[in-house]
C-alpha positions, 0 to 999 in steps of 0.5 A: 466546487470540487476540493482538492481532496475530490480532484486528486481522487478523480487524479487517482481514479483516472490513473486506473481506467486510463491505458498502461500501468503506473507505480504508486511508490510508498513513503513513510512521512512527510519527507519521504513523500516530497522526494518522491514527489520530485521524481515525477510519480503520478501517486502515492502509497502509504506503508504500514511497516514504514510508520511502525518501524518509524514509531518502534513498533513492529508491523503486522501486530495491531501495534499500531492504532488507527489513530496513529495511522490517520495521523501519518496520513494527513501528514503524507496528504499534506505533503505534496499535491499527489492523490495518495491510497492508504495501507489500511491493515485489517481495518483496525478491527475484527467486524465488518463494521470495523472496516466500514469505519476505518474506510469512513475515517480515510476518506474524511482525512482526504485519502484518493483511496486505501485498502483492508486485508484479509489478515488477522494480526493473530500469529496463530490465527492468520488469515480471517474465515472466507465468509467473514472476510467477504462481509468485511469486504462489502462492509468496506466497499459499500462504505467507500462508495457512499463518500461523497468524494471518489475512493478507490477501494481495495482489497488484499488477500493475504495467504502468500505472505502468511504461510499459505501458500494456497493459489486457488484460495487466494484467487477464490477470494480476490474474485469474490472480492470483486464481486462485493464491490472491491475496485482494484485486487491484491494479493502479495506475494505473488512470484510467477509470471503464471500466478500474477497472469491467472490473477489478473485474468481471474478478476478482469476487468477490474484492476490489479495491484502487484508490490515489488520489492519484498521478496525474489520476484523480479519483474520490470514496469515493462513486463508486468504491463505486459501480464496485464498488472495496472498499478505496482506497489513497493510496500516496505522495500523503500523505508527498508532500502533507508533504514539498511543504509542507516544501520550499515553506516551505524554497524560501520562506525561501531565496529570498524570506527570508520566513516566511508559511508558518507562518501555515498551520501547524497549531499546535505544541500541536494535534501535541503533543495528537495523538501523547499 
């Protein structure tokens, strides 16, 4: 009998071989995942930033553990009945078998997939070794395939957001990703029609997923679809969307002493219906 953590990653999965693209948007907790459930979105993704900066940690630091990070998880799974891809950082460590694990640990707390990066987490030392980064890669994917439950395992290669702004690089390593038996492809920070097409074009048939949000890229759901982009993410743009909203209406009341941001607010009862 097919749990419901095996069908919504069949739900997950089907949303990747299927026509057209779709928008995994990415709560933080428990509540941001039921509003968005309620808008009609067909999947979800976690953020790391979105847990860090809810735990008052930074992101990107190896700040936060993967204990932590499973925690959140289970949370947002058990939130609403979507399939839901997790933001697994690095892996939670250096070694292949690191990744491995974590990937092990995803899909045993009901994940329909997740991704491992290329980043270290070491300001100084950035982006792992092309070789090492392969083998973690592998090590994730062969971990991912022998689940007994379908994950959708992706990987990210993250030299745009990490100062290197190295095209031919990155797609070197998204295409041998691929080739050790990633599913879907990422790179962020992708800015031009151009780099998203030779992306999509250097990794085909296997899909790629574009986040928008973070930076001046700016596309439509229309437009990406149209360069060939099967999944878009937003990464942190949501909790940062929130948390803007908190601190505009904090510095308002702080330093000019007035309320006029609540004239905006959604009403307590629109909330209060959304999270029944």
């Amino acid at each position: 009998m097919e749990t419901p953590a095996y069908q919504r990653a069949l739900a997950f999965r089907a949303l990747h071989e299927r026509p057209g693209i779709f928008i995994a948007p990415n709560p933080w907790d428990a509540g941001s995942a039921k509003m968005l459930a309620s808008l009609g979105f067909e999947a979800l993704a976690t953020t790391s930033a979105g847990l860090a900066f809810s735990l008052g940690k930074p992101d990107g630091q190896g700040a936060v553990t993967r204990e932590e990070t499973l925690k959140n998880i289970q949370d947002i799974i058990a939130a609403t009945a979507l399939p839901v891809s997790a933001d697994l950082e690095n892996g939670y460590g250096d070694k292949p078998e690191s990744c491995a694990e974590t990937i092990v640990q995803a899909g045993m707390a009901g994940l329909a997939g997740g991704s491992i990066e290329d980043a270290t987490g070491r300001p100084g030392d950035p982006i792992y070794p092309f070789e090492l980064a392969v083998e973690r890669v592998r090590a994730a994917a062969l971990a991912a395939h022998s689940l007994p439950q379908p994950f959708t395992f992706t990987a990210r290669a993250e030299n745009l957001i990490y100062g290197r702004p190295d095209l031919g690089d990155t797609i070197r390593r998204l295409v041998a990703y691929a080739e050790a038996g990633a599913d879907v492809l990422f790179a962020p920070g992708l800015k031009t029609r151009e780099e998203i097409a030779a992306v999509v074009k250097a990794v085909a048939p296997k899909p790629v997923n574009v986040v928008m949000g973070l930076g001046p890229a700016v596309f439509t759901v229309e437009e990406l679809a149209e360069l060939g982009v099967k999944r878009i993410s937003l990464g942190s743009s949501l909790v940062r969307a929130a948390y803007s909203g908190f601190l505009h209406a904090a510095e308002e009341i702080r330093n000019k002493g007035t309320f006029r941001f609540a004239a905006n607010n959604i009403a307590y009862t629109k909330f209060n219906d959304l999270l029944q």
